[in-house]
N, C-alpha and C positions, 0 to 999 in steps of 0.2 A: 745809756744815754751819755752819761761821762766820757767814754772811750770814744764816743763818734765826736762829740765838743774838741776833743782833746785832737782828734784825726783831722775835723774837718780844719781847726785853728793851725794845724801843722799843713795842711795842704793850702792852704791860704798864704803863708809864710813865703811857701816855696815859690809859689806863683809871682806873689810881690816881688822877692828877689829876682826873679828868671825877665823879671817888665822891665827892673830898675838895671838890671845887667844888656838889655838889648834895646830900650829904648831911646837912649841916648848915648853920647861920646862919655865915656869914666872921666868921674874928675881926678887929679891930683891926690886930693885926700879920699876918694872911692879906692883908688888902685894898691895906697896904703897898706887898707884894711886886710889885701890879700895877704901880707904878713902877718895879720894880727893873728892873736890866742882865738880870738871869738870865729873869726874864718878857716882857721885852722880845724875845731871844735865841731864845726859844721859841716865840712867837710868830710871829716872823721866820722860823724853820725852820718853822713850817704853811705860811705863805703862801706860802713858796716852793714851793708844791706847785697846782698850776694848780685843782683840784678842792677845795681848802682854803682859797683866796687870798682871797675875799669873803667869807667865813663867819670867817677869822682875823682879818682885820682889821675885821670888824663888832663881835667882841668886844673887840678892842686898844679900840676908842670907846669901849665902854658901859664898858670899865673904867676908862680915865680919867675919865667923865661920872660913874662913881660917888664919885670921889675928889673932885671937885667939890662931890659934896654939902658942906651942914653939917655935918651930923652922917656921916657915912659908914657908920659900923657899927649906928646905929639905925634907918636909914633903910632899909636894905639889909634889914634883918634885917627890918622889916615887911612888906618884898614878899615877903622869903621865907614868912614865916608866911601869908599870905593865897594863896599858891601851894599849897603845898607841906604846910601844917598846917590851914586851914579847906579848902582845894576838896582835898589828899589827892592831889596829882597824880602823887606819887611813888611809889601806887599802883597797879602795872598794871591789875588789875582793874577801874579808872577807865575803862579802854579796850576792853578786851580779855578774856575767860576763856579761860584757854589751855587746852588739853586734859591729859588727867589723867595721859598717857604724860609731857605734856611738865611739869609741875608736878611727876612723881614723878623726870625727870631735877634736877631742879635742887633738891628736897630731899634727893637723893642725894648731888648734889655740894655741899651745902650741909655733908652730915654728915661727909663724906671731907674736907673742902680747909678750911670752916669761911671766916670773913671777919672783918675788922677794926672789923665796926659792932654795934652793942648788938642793934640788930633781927636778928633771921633768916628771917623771913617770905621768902620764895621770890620774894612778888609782888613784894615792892619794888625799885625802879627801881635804886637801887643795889649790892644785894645781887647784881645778875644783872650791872652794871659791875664790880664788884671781884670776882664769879666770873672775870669773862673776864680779867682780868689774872692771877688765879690758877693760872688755867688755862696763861696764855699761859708765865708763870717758871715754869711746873712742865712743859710742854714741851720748852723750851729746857731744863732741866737732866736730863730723862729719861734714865736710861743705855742705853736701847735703842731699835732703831728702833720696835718693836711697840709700848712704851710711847708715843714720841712720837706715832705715829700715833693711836691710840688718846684720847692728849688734845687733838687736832686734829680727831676728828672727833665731841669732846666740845663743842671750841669752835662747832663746823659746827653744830650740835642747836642751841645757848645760842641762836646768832644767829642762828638761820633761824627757828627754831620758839617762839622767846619774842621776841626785842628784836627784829626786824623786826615782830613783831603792833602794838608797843605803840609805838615811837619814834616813826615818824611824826606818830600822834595826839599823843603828847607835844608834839610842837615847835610842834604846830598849835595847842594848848590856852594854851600858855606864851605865841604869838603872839597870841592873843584877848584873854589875861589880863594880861599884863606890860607897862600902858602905858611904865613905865620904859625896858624894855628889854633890861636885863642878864639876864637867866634866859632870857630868847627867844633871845639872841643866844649863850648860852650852848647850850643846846639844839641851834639851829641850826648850831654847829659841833661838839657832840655829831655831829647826826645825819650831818653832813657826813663827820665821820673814820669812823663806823660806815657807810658808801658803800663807802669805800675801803677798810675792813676785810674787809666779807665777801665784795668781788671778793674780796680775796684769800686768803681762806679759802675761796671754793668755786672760782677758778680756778687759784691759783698756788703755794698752801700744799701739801707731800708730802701 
């Protein structure tokens, strides 16, 4: 039971991060942190995972390359906007209609769990990231096995039946679009941890 606590609290992490990385423009002291010890440290714990190792360190690049800019936080933020505010990428719908079973899952759990961004929109890219993390801390503290199971196989629906439709297209989209770099490569190790998430949600998870 420790080992899943301890799993589901690290998949929760990642998710947070992967929301707080795509759902807004980086601030000033966001973009910082890509140098610090602590991002550095984090980093290093993906790659040491054989199925994470290219994909970690393809964004270790693009974030120092963005610290290279001039401007860093303006420069940055215009790729975002041309991503993410003119082509709308953070839109599933961009990719995907998902079905109405699976649209009325995630407005459910949209109204139960709720999220930490202004938008609530179902479709959006990160609303269904920072579900899955909601999901994941609200597992790991369930006080019964019924409940746990129950938001595990809440999780199993989010990932199978929404972010598998639309991730792939994402990282593809972001790769077309983003001669920069950093949002593809971002992406790219999005989609990389979501690999290794829903193994293990549909084979290894109670």
């Amino acid at each position: 039971m420790q080992d899943f606590i301890v799993t589901s609290q690290r998949r929760a992490e990642l998710y947070h991060w992967f929301t707080a990385l795509l759902s807004a423009p980086l601030t000033a002291d966001e973009l910082q942190e890509f140098s610090s010890y602590d991002m550095h440290a984090f980093l290093t714990s993906l790659a040491t995972l054989d199925p994470l190792h290219d994909a970690a360190e393809a964004f270790r690049q693009h974030a120092g390359l963005v610290l290279e800019l001039n401007e860093p936080e303006t420069q940055l933020n215009a790729h975002y906007q041309r991503l993410f505010v003119e082509q709308s990428l953070l839109d599933t719908s961009s990719f995907t209609q998902p079905s109405q079973e699976s649209l009325f899952l995630m407005s459910i759990l949209l109204h139960q769990h709720g999220t930490q961004l202004l938008d609530d929109d179902p479709l959006h890219v990160c609303n269904q990231l920072e579900m899955m993390a909601s999901l994941a801390i609200a597992a790991a503290e369930a006080p019964t096995e019924a409940q746990r199971i129950g938001l595990l196989d809440q999780q199993r629906e989010l990932a199978n039946e929404l972010m598998l439709t639309w991730l792939p297209e994402l990282t593809e989209a972001c790769a077309k679009n983003d001669p920069f770099g950093f949002y593809h490569s971002a992406t790219q190790l999005l989609s990389a941890v979501f690999s290794m998430d829903i193994h293990y949600l549909n084979n290894v998870a109670p």
